[in-house]
N, C-alpha and C positions, 0 to 999 in steps of 0.2 A: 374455551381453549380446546382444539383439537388433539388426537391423539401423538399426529405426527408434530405438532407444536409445541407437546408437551418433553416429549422426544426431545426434539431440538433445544429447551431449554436445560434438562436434565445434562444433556450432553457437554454443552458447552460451560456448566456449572463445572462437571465434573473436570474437562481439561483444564481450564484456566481458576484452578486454585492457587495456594500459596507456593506449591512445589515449582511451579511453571514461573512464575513472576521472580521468583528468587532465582531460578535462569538465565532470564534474561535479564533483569536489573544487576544482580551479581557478576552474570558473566559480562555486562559489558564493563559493571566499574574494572573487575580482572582486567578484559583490553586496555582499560583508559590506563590502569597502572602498570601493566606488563608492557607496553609500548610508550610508556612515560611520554602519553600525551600528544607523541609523534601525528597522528591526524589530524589534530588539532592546530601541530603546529607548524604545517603545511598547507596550511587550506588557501595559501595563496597560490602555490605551484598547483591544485587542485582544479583553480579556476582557469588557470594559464591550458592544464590540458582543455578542460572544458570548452576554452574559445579557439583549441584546435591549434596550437602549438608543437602538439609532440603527437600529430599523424602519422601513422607505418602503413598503409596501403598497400605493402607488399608482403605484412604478417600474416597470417592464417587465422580465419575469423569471419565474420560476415557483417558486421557492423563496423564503423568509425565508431569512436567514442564520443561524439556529440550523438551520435543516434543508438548507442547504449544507454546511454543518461537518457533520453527520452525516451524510447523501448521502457525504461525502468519506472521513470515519475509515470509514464504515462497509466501504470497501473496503480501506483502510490498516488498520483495527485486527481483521483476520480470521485466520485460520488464518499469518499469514505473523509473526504477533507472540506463537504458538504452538507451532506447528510450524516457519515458518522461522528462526527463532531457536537450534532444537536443529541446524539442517541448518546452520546457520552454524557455529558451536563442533563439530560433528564432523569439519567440511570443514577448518576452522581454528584449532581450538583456543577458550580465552579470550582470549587477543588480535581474534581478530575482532569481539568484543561492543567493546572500546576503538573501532576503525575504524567500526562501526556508530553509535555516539555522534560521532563526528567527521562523518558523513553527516548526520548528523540536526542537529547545531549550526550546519553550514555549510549544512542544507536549510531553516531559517527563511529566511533569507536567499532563497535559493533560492525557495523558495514564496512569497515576496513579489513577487516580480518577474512570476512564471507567473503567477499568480492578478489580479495587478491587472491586466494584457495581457490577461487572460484575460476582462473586463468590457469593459476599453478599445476593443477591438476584435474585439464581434459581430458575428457577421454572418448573414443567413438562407439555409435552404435551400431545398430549391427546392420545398418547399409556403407558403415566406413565412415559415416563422417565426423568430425568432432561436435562434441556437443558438451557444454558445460553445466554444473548443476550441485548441490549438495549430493545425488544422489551418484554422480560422478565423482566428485571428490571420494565417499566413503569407499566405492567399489574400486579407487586406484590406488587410493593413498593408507587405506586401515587393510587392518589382518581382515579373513576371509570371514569370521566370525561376527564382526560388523557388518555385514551385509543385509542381514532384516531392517537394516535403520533405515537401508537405501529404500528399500522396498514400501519401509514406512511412511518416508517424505513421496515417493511419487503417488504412492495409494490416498493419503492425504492431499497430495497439490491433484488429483482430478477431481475433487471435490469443492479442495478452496482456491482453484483458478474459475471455476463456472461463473457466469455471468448473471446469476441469479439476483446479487444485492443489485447493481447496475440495473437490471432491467424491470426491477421491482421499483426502486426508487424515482428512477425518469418515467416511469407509467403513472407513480402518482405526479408527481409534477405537473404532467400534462392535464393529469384529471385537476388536480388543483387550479393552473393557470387558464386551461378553456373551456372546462366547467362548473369552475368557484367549487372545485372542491366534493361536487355529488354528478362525477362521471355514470353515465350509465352503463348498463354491465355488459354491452359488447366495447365498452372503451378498451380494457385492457387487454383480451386477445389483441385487438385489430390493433395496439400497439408494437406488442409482443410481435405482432408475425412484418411490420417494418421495422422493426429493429431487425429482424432477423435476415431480412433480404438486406441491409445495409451493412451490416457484418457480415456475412455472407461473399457479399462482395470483394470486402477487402480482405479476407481472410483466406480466400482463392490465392489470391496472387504470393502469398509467403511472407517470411519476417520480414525481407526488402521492403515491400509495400507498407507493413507495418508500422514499421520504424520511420519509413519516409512520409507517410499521413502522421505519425505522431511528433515530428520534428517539426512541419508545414504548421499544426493547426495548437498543440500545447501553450508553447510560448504564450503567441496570441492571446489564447483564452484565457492562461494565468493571469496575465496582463490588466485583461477586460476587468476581470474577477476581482481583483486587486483593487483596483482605480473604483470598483462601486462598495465594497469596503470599506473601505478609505476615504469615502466622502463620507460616510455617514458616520465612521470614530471622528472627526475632525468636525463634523458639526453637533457631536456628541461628547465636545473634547475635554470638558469640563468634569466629566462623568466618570472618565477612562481610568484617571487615578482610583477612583474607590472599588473600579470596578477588577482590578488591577489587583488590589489588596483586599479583594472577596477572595479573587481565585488565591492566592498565598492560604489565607487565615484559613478556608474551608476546608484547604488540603491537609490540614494538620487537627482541624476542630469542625472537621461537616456538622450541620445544624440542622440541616433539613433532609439532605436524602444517602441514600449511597450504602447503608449500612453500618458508619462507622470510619474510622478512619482505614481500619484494610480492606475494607470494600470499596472505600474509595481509589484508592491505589489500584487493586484489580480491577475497576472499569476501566481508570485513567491507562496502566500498561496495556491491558487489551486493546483498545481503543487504538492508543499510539501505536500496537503493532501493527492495527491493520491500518492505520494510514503512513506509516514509513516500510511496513513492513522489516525495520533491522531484524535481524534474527532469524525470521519466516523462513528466507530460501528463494522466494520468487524473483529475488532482485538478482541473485546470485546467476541464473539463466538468464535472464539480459546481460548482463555484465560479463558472462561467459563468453560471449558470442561477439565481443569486441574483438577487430583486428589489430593484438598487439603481437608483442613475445616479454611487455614488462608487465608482470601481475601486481606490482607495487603501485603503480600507475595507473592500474583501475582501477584496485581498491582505494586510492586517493579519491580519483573522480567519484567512487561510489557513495567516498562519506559525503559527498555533498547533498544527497537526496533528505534525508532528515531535515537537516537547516532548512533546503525550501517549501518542503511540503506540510513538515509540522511545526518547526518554530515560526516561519511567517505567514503561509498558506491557512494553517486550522487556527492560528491566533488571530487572523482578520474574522476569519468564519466565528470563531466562541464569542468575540468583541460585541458583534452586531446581534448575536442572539442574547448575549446578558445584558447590553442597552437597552434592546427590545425589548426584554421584559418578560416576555411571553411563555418562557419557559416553565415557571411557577403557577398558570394559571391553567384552573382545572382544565380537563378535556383530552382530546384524542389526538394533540399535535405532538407530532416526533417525528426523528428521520429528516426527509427533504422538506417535509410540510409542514416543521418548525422553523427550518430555515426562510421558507418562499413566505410564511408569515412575516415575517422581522423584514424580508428586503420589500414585501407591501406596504406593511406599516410605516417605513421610512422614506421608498419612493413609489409608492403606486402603482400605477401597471406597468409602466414603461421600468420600473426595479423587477417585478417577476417577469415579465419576458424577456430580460438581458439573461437574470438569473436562469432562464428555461433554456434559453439556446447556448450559454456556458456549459450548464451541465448537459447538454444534449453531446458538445464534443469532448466533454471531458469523459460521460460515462463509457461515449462508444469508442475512444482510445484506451479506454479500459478493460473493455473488453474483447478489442483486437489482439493488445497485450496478453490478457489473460487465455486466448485462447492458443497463441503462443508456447505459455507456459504449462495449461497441458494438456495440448500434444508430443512435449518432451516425455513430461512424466509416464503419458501413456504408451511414448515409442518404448519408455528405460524398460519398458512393465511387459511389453507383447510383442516390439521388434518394432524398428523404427516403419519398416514396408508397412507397416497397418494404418501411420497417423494419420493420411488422408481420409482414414471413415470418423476419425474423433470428431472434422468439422462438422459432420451431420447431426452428431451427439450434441455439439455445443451447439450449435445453430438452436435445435430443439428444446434447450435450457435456456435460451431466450425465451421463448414464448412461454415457458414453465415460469421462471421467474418475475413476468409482468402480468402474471394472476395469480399469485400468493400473497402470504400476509407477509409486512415486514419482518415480526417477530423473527417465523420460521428463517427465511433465507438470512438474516445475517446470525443466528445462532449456527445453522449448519458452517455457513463461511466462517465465523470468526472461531469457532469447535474446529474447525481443521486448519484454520489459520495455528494454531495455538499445537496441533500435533505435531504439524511442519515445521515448528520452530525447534524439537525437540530434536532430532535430529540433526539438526544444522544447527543447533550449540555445542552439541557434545562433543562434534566431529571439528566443530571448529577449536574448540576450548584444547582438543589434545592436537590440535597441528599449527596451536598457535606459536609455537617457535621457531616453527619450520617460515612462516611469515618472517617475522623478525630478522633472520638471517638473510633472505631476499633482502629485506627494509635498507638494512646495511648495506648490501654490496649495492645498491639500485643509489642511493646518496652519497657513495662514495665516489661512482663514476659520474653522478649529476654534479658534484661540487668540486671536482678534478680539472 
């Protein structure tokens, strides 16, 4: 283990201890009780905006709300609902997939709260425009004294918006699928630098572009992703119960790995944060940038990204890697190349190359997103006239990213996944009534 690898592990030990997880599992059962359940018990009017019912086109914003919600999944439903999914269950068994499910229940909640604040209180920067974010919330809505947290979240979202896990993980992929797995060592520059002319590309044209590649190509690929999932729990259908009641019993009684029962829990909420991201903040910038003037109404739509990306999205992915098997047997698989093992072993070539070109649109919507995300942080941080040199920076974190070890890159991202959350609980946890009072007046003229 390297120096800076050991770094990286130290780091993300230290963030994501107990103090963090009691956070955000406390603060969201707090949402789920202080809003008695209210997102929960709207998730039909939820779907109704989703399929574009209550569009204002003449609101202030830049997104519709169907291209928020993909702006948003598009960086929650990437390689982290793929490949972080197997790093989960290796780190912790099946029991961690149980605690990932309880992240994601307790993160509707959760993502109601961030998301409606997250409209409630724009604010612009300093070319004039609005721009939404945790780090905007702090700076318009808390006393002035609050203000290091803003500075906290943007200093942490330039680190865990880079494109590193993404471009680390689709590099082994490819080494895995068109070189069985012993790519030779110009494989992964010469990845690195077309990922990065591909990004590049779209990342020129602005969120518009964005959000319109991530709207165009998401779906679909969920879709695809789903349907080869899905064949193989269904022809594994027998299995699925006990496998079912591994992940429950392991949650509570791990047997093999994880550390214990709250080591299990800390992979499982880690894990879930970074593939729903509730809590984080990142969703909170997509979400921002919706054209409403009802902030109750995107944090609706927002709770919706949990339910797809980690109650159905990472439970088809955990399914086919604990049928598989493969997880328990010695060796050097993790990441995507626990996965691309399970979808060979069940359908052959023609399963990794579906698998390969899924996550080829999922990682690089991921990282269109994420670059996105910051260039906000870096405008809140140096003046919005500078973000056009951030794309060079990011661009260049591609190619950094698809010649590292997995290890380092998802310790750094999920290390500052876990800072950024701090922030955008605390700030959410004391303006959560100021929500609430919105929640009313916004249901009172919906049921009028």
């Amino acid at each position: 283990m390297t120096l800076l690898e050991l770094f990286s592990q130290r780091f993300v030990e230290l963030v994501w201890g107990t103090p963090l997880v009691i956070l955000l599992l406390g603060g969201g059962c707090f949402f789920l009780v202080f809003s008695r359940a209210l997102p929960y018990r709207y998730l039909g009017h939820a779907f109704s905006i989703m399929l574009g019912r209550y569009e204002t086109p003449d609101q202030p914003g830049e997104l519709s709300h169907q291209q928020a919600l993909a702006a948003a999944l598009s960086n929650t439903m990437g390689l982290g609902n793929v490949a972080g999914v197997a790093l989960a269950i290796v780190a912790g068994g099946p029991g961690a997939v149980f605690w990932m499910w309880m992240s994601a229940v307790i993160g509707i909640a959760t993502k109601f709260f961030t998301c409606s604040l997250g409209v409630m209180y724009r604010g612009t920067d300093s070319l004039g425009q609005l721009q939404g974010g945790p780090m905007y919330i702090i700076r318009e809505a808390l006393p002035r004294a609050f203000y290091p947290l803003a500075v906290m979240f943007a200093l942490a979202g330039l680190i865990g918006t880079l494109p590193l896990f993404q471009a680390n993980q689709l590099t082994a992929l490819i080494g895995d699928a068109v070189f069985s797995g012993n790519p030779p060592v110009w494989a992964g520059p010469v990845t690195g630098v077309v990922l990065a002319v591909v990004v590049g590309k779209v990342i020129f044209g602005g969120l518009p572009r964005v959000a319109k590649v991530a709207v165009a190509a998401l779906p679909a690929m969920v879709m695809v992703y789903l349907a080869m999932t899905l064949w193989i729990v269904v022809s594994h259908i027998t299995e699925v119960p006990g496998v079912l009641a591994s992940i429950v019993s392991e949650a509570f009684q791990p047997s093999a790995v994880g550390g214990g029962m709250l080591g299990v829990i800390l992979i499982g909420v880690s894990r879930g944060a970074f593939s729903n991201e509730a809590g984080v903040g990142t969703e909170v910038m997509a979400h921002g940038a919706a054209r409403t003037g009802e902030p109750v109404r995107e944090g609706l739509l927002a709770a919706l990204g949990p339910i797809i990306d980690t109650l159905i999205v990472c439970t088809c992915t955990a399914l086919v890697i604990l049928l598989a098997g493969d997880w328990q047997a010695p060796g050097e698989l993790s990441g995507i190349t626990l996965t691309a093992n399970a979808f060979r072993a069940e359908m052959g070539l023609p399963g990794i190359l579906a698998l390969s070109f899924v996550a080829l649109i999922l990682s690089t919507t991921t990282m269109f997103t994420g670059w996105y995300y910051g260039a906000k942080c870096f405008g809140f941080l140096v003046g919005a006239q500078w973000q056009p040199y951030f794309r060079w920076f990011f661009i260049a974190a591609v190619v950094f990213g698809a010649t590292v070890s997995i290890d380092l890159v998802f310790n750094l991202i999920s290390g500052s996944y876990g800072l950024m959350a701090i922030p955008t609980m605390i700030s959410t946890l004391i303006l959560a009534p100021k929500v609430m009072v919105a929640a009313r007046d916004y249901f009172e003229r919906l049921n009028s």
